[in-house]
LOGU-347004 format. One line per field, with one value per residue (C-alpha): x, y, z; residue in one letter; residue number from 1. Coordinates in nm, 3 decimals. Layout:
BEGIN
east <- (X|...)
north <- (Y|...)
up <- (Z|...)
r <- (A|...)
k <- (NUM|...)
# end
This chain:
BEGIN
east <- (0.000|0.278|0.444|0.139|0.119|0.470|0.427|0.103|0.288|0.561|0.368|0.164|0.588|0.637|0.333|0.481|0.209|-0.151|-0.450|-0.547|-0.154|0.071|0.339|0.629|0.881|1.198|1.487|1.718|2.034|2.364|2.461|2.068|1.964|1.788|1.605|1.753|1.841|2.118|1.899|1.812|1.431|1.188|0.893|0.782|0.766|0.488|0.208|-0.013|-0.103|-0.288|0.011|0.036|0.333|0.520|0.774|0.926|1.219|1.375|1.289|0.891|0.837|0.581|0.361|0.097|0.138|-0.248|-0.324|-0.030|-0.203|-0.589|-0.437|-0.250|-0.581|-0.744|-0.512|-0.546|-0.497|-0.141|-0.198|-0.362|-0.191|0.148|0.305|0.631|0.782|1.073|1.308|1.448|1.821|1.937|1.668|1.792|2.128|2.143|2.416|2.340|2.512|2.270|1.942|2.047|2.114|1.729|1.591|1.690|1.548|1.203|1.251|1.276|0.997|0.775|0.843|0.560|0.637|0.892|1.132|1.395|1.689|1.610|2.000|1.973|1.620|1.513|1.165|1.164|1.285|1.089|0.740|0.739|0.722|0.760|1.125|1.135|0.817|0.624|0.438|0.161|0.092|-0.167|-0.116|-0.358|-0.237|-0.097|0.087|-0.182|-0.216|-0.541|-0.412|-0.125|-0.031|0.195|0.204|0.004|-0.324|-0.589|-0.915|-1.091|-0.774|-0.712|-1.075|-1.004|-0.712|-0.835|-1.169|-0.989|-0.730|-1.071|-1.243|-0.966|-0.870)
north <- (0.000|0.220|0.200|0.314|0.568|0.732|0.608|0.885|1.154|1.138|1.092|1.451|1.574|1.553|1.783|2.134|2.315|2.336|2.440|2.815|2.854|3.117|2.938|3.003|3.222|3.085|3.178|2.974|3.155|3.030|2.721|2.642|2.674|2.991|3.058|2.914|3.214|3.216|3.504|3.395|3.262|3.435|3.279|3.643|3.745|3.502|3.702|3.877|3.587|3.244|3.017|2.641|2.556|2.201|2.067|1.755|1.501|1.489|1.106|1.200|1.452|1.282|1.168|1.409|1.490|1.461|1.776|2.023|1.941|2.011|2.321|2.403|2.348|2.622|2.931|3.075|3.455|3.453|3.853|3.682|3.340|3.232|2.901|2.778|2.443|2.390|2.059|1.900|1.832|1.653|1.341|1.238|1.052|1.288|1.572|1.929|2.022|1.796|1.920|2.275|2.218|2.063|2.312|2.605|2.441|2.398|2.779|2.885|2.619|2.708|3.123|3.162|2.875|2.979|2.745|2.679|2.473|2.331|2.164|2.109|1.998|2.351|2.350|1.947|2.111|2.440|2.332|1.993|1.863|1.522|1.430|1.179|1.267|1.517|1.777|2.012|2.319|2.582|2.949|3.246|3.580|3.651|3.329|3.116|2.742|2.634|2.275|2.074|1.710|1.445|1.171|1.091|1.289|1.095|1.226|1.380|1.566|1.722|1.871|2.016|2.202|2.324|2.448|2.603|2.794|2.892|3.027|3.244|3.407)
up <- (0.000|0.072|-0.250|-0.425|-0.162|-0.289|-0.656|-0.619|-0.477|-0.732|-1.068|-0.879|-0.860|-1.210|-1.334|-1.245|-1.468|-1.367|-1.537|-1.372|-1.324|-1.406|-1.600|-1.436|-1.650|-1.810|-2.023|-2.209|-2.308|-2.431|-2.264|-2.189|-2.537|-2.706|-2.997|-3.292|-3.425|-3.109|-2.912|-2.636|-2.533|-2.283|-2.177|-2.075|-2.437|-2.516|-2.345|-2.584|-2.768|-2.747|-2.748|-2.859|-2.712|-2.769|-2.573|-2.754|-2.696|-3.116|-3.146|-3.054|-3.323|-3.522|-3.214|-3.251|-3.598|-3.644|-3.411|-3.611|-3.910|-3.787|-3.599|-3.983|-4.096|-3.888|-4.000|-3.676|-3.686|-3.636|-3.427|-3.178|-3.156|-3.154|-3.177|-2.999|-3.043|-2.823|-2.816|-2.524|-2.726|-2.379|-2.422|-2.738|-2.859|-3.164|-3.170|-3.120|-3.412|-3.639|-3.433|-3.534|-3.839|-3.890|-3.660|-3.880|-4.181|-3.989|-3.912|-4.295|-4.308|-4.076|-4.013|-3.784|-3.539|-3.320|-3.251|-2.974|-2.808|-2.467|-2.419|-2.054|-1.983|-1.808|-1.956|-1.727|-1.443|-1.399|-1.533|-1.472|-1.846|-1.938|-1.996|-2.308|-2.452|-2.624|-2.456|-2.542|-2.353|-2.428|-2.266|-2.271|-2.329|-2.017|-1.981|-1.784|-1.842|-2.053|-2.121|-2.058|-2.140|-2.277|-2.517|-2.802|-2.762|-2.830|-3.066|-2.739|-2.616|-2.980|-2.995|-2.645|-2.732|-3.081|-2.881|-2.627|-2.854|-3.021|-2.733|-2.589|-2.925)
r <- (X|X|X|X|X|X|X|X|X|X|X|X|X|X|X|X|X|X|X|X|X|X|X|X|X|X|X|X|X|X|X|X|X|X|X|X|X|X|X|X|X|X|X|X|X|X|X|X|X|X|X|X|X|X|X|X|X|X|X|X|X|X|X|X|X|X|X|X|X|X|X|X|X|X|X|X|X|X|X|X|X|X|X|X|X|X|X|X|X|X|X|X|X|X|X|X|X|X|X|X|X|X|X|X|X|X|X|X|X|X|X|X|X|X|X|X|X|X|X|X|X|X|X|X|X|X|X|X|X|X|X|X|X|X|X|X|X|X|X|X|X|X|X|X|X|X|X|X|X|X|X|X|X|X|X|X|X|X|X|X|X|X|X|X|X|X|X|X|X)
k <- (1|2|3|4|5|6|7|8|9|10|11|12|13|14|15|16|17|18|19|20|21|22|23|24|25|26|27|28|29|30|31|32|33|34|35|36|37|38|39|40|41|42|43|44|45|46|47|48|49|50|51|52|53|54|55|56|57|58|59|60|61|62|63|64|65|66|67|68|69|70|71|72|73|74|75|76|77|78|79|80|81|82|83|84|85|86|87|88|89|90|91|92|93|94|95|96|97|98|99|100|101|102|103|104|105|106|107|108|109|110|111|112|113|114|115|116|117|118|119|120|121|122|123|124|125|126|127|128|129|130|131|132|133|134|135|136|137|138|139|140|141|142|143|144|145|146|147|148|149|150|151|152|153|154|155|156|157|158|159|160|161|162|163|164|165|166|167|168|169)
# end
């Protein structure tokens, strides 16, 4: 009974973001990571906007590949909502220098995601997120948690983040 007891407590550990909750700020700056442009990345600056943030370990890109393309799909007004995919560099075997180099292709890609080098798990630490997984993490405009989660989203989950992008635009 015990060990269920503790298993509890530390699966509650792990979740550092709440729904309601202020996400906590962050920067990631030179050793840490940064934007992959090399400035560095503010989790300040993404107030204003409805943001669909992801949080991914490289080897889960493709996980939830069926919610970027309905959210593609929506052409959300990109003045009022902002998107932000960040990648945990430290849960994968792949070298930095490779990651870069795809991560500034997906910028020329994809100009109005913003993406971002996480190279020493600080996103795991500070807000809890799921190390060795994919996250998704929906903010309103002044940085409060609408969703969070991890994994592959099932068909339920992706309607409830679409809708609730939808409703706080």
């Amino acid at each position: 009974m015990r060990k269920w007891i503790v298993l509890a407590l530390s699966v509650m550990v792990v979740w550092g973001l709440e729904v309601g909750q202020m996400a906590p700020r962050v920067v990631l700056d030179g050793k840490s990571g940064g934007r992959v442009d090399g400035k560095p990345f503010d989790s300040a600056d993404l107030k204003g906007k409805v943001i669909f943030l992801v949080y991914s370990d490289p080897d889960k890109r493709g996980l939830n590949e069926e919610l970027f393309q309905k959210l593609k799909e929506r052409h959300f007004d990109r003045e009022h909502y902002g998107s932000v995919a960040v990648i945990n560099m430290a849960a994968t075997w792949m070298p930095n220098f490779v990651l870069s180099a795809i991560l500034k292709k997906k910028q020329k890609e994809f100009p109005d995601t913003l993406y971002v080098k996480d190279k020493q798990k600080v996103l795991v630490k500070e807000w809890g997120l799921a190390d060795q997984d994919q996250n998704i993490v929906v903010l309103d405009k002044d940085g409060r948690v609408l969703f969070v989660d991890h994994g592959k989203l099932d068909a339920q989950k992706i309607d409830q983040v679409i809708q609730t992008i939808q409703e706080h635009l």
